[in-house]
C-alpha positions in Angstrom: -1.3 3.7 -15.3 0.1 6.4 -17.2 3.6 7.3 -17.3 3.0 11.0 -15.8 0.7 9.7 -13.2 3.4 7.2 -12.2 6.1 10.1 -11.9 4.0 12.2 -10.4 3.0 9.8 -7.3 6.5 8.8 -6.9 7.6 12.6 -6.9 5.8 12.6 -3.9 8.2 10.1 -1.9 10.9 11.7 -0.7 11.6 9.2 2.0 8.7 7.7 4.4 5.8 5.4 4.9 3.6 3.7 2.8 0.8 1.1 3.5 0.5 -1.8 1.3 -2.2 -3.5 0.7 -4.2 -6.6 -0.6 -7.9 -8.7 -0.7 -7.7 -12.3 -0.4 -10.5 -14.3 -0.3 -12.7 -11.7 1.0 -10.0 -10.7 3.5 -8.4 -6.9 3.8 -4.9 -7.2 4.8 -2.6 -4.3 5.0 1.2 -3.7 6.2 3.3 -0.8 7.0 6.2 -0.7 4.9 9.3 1.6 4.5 10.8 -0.4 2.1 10.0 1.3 -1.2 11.6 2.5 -4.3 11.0 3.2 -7.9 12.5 1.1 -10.1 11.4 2.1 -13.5 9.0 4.5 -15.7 8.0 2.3 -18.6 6.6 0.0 -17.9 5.5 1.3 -14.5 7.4 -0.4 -12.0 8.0 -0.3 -8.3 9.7 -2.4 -5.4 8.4 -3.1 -2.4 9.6 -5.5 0.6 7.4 -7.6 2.4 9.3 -10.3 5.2 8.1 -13.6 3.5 7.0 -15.3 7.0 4.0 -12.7 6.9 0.6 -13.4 5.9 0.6 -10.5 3.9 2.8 -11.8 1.7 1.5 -15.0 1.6 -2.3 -12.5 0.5 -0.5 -10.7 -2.1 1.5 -13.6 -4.0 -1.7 -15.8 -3.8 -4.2 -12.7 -5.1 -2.1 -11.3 -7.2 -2.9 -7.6 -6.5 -1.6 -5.2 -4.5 -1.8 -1.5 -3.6 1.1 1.1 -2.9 -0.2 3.8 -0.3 2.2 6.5 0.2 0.8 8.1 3.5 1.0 12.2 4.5 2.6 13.5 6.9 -0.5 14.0 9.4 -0.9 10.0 9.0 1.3 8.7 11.5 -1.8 7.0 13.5 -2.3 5.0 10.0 1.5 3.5 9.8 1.3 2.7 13.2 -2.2 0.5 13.1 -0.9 -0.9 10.1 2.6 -2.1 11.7 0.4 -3.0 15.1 -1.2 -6.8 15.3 -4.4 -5.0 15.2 -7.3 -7.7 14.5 -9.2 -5.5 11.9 -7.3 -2.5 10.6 -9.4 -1.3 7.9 -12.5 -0.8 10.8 -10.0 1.9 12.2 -9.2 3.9 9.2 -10.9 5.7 6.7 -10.7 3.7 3.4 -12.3 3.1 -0.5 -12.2 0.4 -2.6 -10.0 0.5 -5.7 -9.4 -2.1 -8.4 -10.1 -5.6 -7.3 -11.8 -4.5 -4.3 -7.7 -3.6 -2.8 -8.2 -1.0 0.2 -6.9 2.6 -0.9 -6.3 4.9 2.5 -8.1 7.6 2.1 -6.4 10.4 2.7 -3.1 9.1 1.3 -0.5 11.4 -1.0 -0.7 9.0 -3.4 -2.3 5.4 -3.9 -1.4 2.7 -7.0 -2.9 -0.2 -7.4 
């Protein structure tokens, strides 16, 4: 990712919610997280915090791959499906597949992968 991109998609995070997001073994898994911060412009780097007793953890350390969706304001639905037990999130929201097959949201301020 290029540096400006990078700035400019975390320009966009004042304070919110993002989804993140992962494939693992052919399965979409997603989480609503809060827990989100820059932490530097070259190389691109951000932190996120996933509880470690989640499968979506588990999905991300073992794939290797994640996405960052930093979702609008008129996407409150999507942060609450993802933070639900919801058996197939991804069949309830609008979504496209970016690198490595990893869910984007559509509709998202900004997506990183």
């Amino acid at each position: 990712m290029e540096a400006q991109h990078f700035k400019d998609a975390l320009s966009q995070w004042a304070t919110g919610v993002t989804v993140v997001t992962t494939v693992h073994a052919g399965q979409r898994v997603g989480i609503t997280a809060s827990s989100f911060t820059s932490v530097g412009l070259t190389p691109p780097q951000i932190l996120v915090c996933v509880a470690h007793k989640l499968y979506t953890h588990q999905a991300i350390l073992a794939s290797g791959h994640f996405a960052v969706n930093i979702l609008a304001e008129d996407q409150k639905a999507v942060s609450g499906l993802f933070a639900s037990r919801a058996p197939d999130k991804f069949a309830q929201c609008a979504w496209t597949p970016g690198p490595s097959d990893i869910p984007l949201i559509d509709g998202a301020l900004a997506r990183t992968a």
